[in-house]
C-alpha positions in Angstrom: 0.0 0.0 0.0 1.3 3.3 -0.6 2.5 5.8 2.2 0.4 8.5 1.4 -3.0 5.8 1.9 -1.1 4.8 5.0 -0.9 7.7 6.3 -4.1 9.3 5.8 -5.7 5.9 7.6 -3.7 6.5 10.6 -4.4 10.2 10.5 -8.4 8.8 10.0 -8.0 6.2 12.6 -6.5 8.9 15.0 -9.7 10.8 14.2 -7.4 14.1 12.5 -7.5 15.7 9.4 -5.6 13.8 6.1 -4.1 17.1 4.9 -1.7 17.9 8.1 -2.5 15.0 10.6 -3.3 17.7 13.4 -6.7 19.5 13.6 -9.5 17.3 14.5 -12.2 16.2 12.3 -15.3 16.0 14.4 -17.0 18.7 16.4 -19.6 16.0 17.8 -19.4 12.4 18.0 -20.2 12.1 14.2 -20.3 16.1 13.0 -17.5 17.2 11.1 -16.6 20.4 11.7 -16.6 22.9 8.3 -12.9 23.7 7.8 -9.9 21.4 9.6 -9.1 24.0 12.4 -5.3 23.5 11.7 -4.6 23.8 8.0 -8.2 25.4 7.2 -9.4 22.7 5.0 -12.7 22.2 3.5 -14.2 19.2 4.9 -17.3 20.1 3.2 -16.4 19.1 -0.3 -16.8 15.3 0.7 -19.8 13.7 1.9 -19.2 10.1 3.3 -23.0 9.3 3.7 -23.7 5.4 4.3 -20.9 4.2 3.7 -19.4 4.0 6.8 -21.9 3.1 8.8 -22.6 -0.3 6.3 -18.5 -1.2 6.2 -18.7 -1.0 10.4 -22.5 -2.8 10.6 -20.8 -5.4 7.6 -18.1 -6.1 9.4 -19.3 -6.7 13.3 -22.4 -8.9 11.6 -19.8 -11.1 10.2 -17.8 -11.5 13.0 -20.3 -11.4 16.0 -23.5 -13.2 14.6 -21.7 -16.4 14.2 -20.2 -16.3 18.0 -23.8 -14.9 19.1 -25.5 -18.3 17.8 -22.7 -20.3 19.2 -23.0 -19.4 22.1 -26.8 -19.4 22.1 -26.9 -22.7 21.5 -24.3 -23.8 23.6 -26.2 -23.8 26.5 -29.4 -25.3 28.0 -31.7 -23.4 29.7 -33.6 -20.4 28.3 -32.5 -17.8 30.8 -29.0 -18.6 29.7 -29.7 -18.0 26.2 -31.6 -15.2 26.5 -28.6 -13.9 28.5 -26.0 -15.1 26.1 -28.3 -13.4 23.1 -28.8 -10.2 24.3 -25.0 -10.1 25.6 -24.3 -10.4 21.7 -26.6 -7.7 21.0 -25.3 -5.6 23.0 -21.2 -5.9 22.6 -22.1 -5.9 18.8 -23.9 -2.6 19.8 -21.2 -1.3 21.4 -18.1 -2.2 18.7 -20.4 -0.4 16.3 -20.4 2.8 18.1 -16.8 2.5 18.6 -15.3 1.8 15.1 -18.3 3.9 13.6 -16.3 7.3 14.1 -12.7 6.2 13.0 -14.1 4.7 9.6 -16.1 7.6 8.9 -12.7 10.0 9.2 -10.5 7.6 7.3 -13.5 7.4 4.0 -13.2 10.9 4.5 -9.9 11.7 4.4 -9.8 9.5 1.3 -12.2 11.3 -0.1 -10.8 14.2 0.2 -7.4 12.9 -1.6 -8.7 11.5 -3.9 -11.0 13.8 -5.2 -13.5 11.4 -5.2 -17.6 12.7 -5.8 -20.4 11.4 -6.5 -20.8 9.1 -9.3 -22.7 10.2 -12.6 -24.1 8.5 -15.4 -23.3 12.0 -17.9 -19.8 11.1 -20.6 
């Protein structure tokens, strides 16, 4: 992978802005702020939408649905599984609101690289 990717994920994972690694990106838990209050840049120009939020929900499903029915059906009584299942629910829950923020700053500081937009059908 190349350094420059490599180092606007870290700056994304670090939750700072991909042009000079220092300002912070988020005014709220998931609000950007307008400009990078370091370097001044426009963090308006890319919108990250979904995408985040479906790479994080992707990626727990995959990994915590599996060990949620194992677990589930590990065990005999129903106040154990009940238990077990809503212990899955809720440390899925939780690793959701945790990686949610770091993806969304590193899809945006690639955006923002990139020059990425929205895609269009027009030649």
């Amino acid at each position: 992978m190349d350094d420059e990717v490599i180092a606007l994920i870290k700056s994304g994972m670090n939750l700072k802005c991909g042009g000079c690694g220092q300002g912070k990106l988020f005014r709220g838990y998931l609000k950007f702020h307008d400009n990078c209050p370091n370097c001044r840049q426009d963090l308006t120009v890319a919108d990250t939408a979904d995408g985040p939020a479906f790479f994080v929900g992707f990626f727990t499903m995959i990994v915590f649905a599996p060990i949620t029915l194992v677990l589930v059906q590990s065990v005999d009584s129903i106040f154990a599984k009940i238990l077990w299942f809503l212990a899955g629910i809720m440390l899925c829950s939780v690793v959701c609101l945790v990686l949610l923020p770091p993806v969304k700053a590193i899809l945006l500081n690639l955006q923002i690289n990139y020059d990425s937009g929205e895609g269009t059908t027009e030649k």
